[in-house]
N, C-alpha and C positions, 0 to 999 in steps of 0.2 A: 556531592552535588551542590549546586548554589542555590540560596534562600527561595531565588526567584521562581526556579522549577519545582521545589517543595512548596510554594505558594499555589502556584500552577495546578499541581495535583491532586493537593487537597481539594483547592475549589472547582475543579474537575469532580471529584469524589463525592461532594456534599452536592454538587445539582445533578450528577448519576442519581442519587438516591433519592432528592427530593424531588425528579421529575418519575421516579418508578413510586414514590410514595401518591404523589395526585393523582397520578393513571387507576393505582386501588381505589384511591377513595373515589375517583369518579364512577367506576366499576363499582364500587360498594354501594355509590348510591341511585346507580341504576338499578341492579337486579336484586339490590338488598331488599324489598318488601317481598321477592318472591324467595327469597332464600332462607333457612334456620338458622340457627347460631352454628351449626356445624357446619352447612356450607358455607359460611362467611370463615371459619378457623380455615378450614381448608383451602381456602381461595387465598388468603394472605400469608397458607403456608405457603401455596403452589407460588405466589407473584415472590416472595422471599427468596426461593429456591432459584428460580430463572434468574432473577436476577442478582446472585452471587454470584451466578456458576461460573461465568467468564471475570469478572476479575477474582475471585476465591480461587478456579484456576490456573488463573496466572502467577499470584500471590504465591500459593502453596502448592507449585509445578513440581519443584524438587523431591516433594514427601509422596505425591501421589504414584501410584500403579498406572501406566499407561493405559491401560483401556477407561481407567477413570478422568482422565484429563482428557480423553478424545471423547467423552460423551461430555464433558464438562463445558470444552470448548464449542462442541458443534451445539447446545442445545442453549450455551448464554449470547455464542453469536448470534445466532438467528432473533433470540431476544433483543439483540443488539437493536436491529431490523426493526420490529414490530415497534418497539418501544419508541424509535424515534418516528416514525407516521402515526401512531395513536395518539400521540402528544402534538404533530403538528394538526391534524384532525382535532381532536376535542379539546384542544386548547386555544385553535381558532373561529372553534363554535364559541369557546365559550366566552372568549373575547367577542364577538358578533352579538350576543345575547347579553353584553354588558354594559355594550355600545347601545343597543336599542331600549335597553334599560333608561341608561344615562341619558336620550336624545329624546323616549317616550313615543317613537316613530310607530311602535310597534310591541305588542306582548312580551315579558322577557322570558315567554318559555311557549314551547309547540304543544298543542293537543296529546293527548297517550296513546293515540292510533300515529300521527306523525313521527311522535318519537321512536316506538319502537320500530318502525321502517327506517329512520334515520340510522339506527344502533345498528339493523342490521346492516345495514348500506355500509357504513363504516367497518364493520367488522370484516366482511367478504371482501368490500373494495381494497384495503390494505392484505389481504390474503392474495389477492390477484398481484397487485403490486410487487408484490415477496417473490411472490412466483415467478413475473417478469424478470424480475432481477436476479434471481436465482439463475433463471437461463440464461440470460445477457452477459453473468458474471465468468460462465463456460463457457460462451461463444467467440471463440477467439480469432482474431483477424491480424492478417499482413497488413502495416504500414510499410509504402515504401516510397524512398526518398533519393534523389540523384542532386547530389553536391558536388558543383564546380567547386575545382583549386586553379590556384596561379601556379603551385610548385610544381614540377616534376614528381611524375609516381613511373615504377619499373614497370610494363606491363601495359603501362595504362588505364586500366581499370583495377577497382579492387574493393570488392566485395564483404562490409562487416556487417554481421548480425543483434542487432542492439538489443538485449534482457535485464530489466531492472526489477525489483520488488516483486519475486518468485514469493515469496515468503512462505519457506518449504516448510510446512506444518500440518497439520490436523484437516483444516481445509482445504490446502493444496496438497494434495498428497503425493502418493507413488505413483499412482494414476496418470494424474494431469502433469506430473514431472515426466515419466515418459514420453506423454505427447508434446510436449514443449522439445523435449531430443527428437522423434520424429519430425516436427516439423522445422526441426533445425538442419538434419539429416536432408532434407527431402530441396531445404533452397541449398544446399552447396555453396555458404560463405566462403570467404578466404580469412574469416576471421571471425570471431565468436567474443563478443566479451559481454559479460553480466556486472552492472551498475548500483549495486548494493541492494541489501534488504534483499539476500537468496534465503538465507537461513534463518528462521525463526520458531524454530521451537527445541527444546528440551532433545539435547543429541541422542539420548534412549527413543524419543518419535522420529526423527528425520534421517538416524543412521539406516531405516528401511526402507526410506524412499531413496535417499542420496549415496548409489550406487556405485564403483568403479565399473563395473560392469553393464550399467547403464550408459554411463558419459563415453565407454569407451567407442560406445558408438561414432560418436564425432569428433572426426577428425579433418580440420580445416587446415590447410595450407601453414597457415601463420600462428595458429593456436589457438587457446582458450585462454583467457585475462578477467580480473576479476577487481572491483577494487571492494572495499566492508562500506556497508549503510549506517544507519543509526540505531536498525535493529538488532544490526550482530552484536552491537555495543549493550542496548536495552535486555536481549535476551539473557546475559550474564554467564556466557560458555562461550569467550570471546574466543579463547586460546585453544577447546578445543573445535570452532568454526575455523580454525586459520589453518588445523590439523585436515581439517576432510578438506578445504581446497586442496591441500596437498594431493590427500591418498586421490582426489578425481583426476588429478591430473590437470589442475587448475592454476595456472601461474598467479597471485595474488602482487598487486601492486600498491605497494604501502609507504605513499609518497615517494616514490620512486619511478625512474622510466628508465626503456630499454629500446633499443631498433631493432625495428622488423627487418627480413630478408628483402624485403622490394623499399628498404630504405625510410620508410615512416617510420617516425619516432612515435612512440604510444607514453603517454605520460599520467601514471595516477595516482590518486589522489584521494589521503581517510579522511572520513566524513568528521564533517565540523564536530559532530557531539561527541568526540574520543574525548576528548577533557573533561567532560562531566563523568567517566567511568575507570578514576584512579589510573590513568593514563596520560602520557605528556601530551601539548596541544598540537596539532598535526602541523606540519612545519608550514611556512608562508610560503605565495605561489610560485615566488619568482626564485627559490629555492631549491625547486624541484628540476629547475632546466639547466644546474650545472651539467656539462656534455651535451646537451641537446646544441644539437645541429639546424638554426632558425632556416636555414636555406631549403632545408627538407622540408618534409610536411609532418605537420605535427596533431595528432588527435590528444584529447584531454579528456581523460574518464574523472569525472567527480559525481558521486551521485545525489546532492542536491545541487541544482541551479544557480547556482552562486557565483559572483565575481568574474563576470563575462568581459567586463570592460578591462581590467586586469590582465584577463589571458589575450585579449585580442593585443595590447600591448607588448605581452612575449612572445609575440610571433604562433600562437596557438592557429591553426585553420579550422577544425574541428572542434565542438565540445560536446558529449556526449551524457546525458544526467537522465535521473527520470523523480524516484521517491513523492511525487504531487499526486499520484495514480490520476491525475484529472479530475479528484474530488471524490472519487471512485463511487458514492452515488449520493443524488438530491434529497438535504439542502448542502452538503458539504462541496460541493460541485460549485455554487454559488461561492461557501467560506472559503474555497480555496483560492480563485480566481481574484481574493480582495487577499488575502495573503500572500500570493506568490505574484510579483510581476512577470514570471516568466512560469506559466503552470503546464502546458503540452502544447507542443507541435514545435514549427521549425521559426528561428529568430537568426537576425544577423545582425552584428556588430560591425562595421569595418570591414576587414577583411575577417571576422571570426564569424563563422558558420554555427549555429549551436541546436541543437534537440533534445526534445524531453520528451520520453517515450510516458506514456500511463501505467505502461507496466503490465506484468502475465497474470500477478496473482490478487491478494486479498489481502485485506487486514484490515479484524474484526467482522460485521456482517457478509456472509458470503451471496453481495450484492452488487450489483453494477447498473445503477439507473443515472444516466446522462453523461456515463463512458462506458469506454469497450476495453479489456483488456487487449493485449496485445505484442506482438513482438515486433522492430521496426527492423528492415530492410534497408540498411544504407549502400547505397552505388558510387564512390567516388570515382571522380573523373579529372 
């Protein structure tokens, strides 16, 4: 890995910890006069606890017993959650009351009747919030899309199903993977492909959701195509995620393209971060269209957003990505949209068409405030 992402990480890692460290001590020094010394040992075990659980699970995936990494995961994500609204909450009271400090506009603290109404406001208000989000995050909706071409398609019409960042794990489970087949089942594509980020967890968890028996359910015209995210790289069972596309019956395109029966070339494309996981760097774009036929039509699976001007160049009509989830919930929604010039919905280059779906599943809190997951509906014509 390069310096710059071990830089990254770390200081990822030390403001994780020092933002779950002030959260205690602001908690300490609220109900700390009502508490003993053994409820206050207990409370910094319990805040200790939550919040290892999801990265000490991730960490030490390998060594754990499955049912211990599925309570690990679901009880530090949801921490995930809380922790980032209590921190935006009582950390912009407490900026607010440091402000009035500093300007003297006003007391720099509320009465002991206000405050505790405040405390509880916060606490319920961010429980509703959770909750919202919790359902928002299963509520899953059709996008759908009708993209004009200039080239010729057989048929005329022709029907793909766009799924990106499933991230078949602990929170996505067996469950909401079968519903995502029914409702794949249920539109009758002519084509089916997933945009990276399907597989994410420890193949002893996902080999009981990710079914042959399941996928055999759908069967489209033209297939099931798939190209790897940045997770199948991150999760570190690269080799055997390239194994179950197989056994599903999943054609995996790894910088590689092939043509469809109604004559579209499909061309895809591994995700940029293979080179940071002891793997060559994924070849350049205009590498990928030896044998491609510019005259056809040509779709582009890559599953980040990248390098649209590029493929509009090679004669790409189509680009199809997602991995942004939309920010998947507020304030990341916000960070994403100043990180990614191209975060969801439909863009055009030229003649290059391009979509970035949010995605079906999760990663980390299983929440969804200010997106929807989703699967996209494309119609070309």
């Amino acid at each position: 890995m390069p310096w710059r992402f071990l830089v990254l990480f770390t200081l990822g890692v030390l403001a994780y910890l020092g933002v779950n460290l002030y959260i205690g001590i602001r908690v300490h020094e609220i109900m700390g006069e009502k508490w003993g010394k053994t409820h206050c040992q207990v409370f910094w075990a319990f805040l200790a606890l939550v919040a290892m659980a999801y990265p000490g699970g991730i960490l030490i995936r390998r060594l754990l017993p499955p049912a211990l990494y599925i309570s690990l995961l679901w009880v530090g994500s949801y921490w995930l959650g809380f922790l980032t609204y209590f921190a935006l909450v009582i950390g912009g009271m407490d900026a607010a009351r440091w402000l009035k400090g500093k300007t003297k506009r006003s007391p720099n603290h509320f009465s002991p009747e206000n405050e505790r109404i405040i405390n509880y406001g916060i606490f319920f208000g961010v429980l509703a919030l959770v909750a919202f989000g919790t359902w928002n995050a299963y509520t899953v909706r059709l996008r759908r899309y009708t993209v004009m071409i200039s080239k010729p398609i057989e048929e005329g019409t022709f029907k793909v199903a766009l799924v990106s960042d499933v991230h078949l794990n602990v929170v996505i489970d067996g469950i909401r993977f079968r519903r995502l087949v029914r409702i794949l089942v249920d539109e009758s594509p002519d084509l089916v492909v997933f945009v990276g980020d399907t597989l994410d967890s420890p193949p002893n968890i996902y080999r009981r959701q990710w079914s042959k028996s399941i996928l055999m359910n759908l069967n489209p015209k033209y297939g099931i195509y798939a190209v790897l995210g940045n997770h199948e790289y991150y999760n570190g069972f690269i080799k055997e995620d390239i194994r179950q596309f197989d056994h599903g019956g999943i054609r995996l395109l790894r910088d590689k393209s092939t043509r469809l029966p109604n004559g579209v070339f499909l061309v895809g494309r591994d995700d940029r971060y293979r080179k940071y996981f002891r793997e060559t760097r994924r070849k350049k774009l205009d590498c990928l269209f030896d044998g491609v036929d510019g005259r056809a039509p040509v779709i582009l699976l890559d599953h980040q957003p990248s390098d649209p001007l590029k493929a509009e160049k090679l004669g790409v009509d189509l680009m199809l990505s997602g991995h942004t989830h939309n920010g998947q919930f507020f304030p990341f929604t916000l960070i994403t949209r100043w990180l990614y010039p191209r975060v969801y919905g439909y863009y055009r280059y030229g003649n290059l068409q391009m979509i970035v779906t949010s995605g079906y599943g999760l990663l980390g809190p299983p929440l969804r405030i200010g997106s929807r997951p989703e699967v996209a509906i494309v119609t070309i014509q």
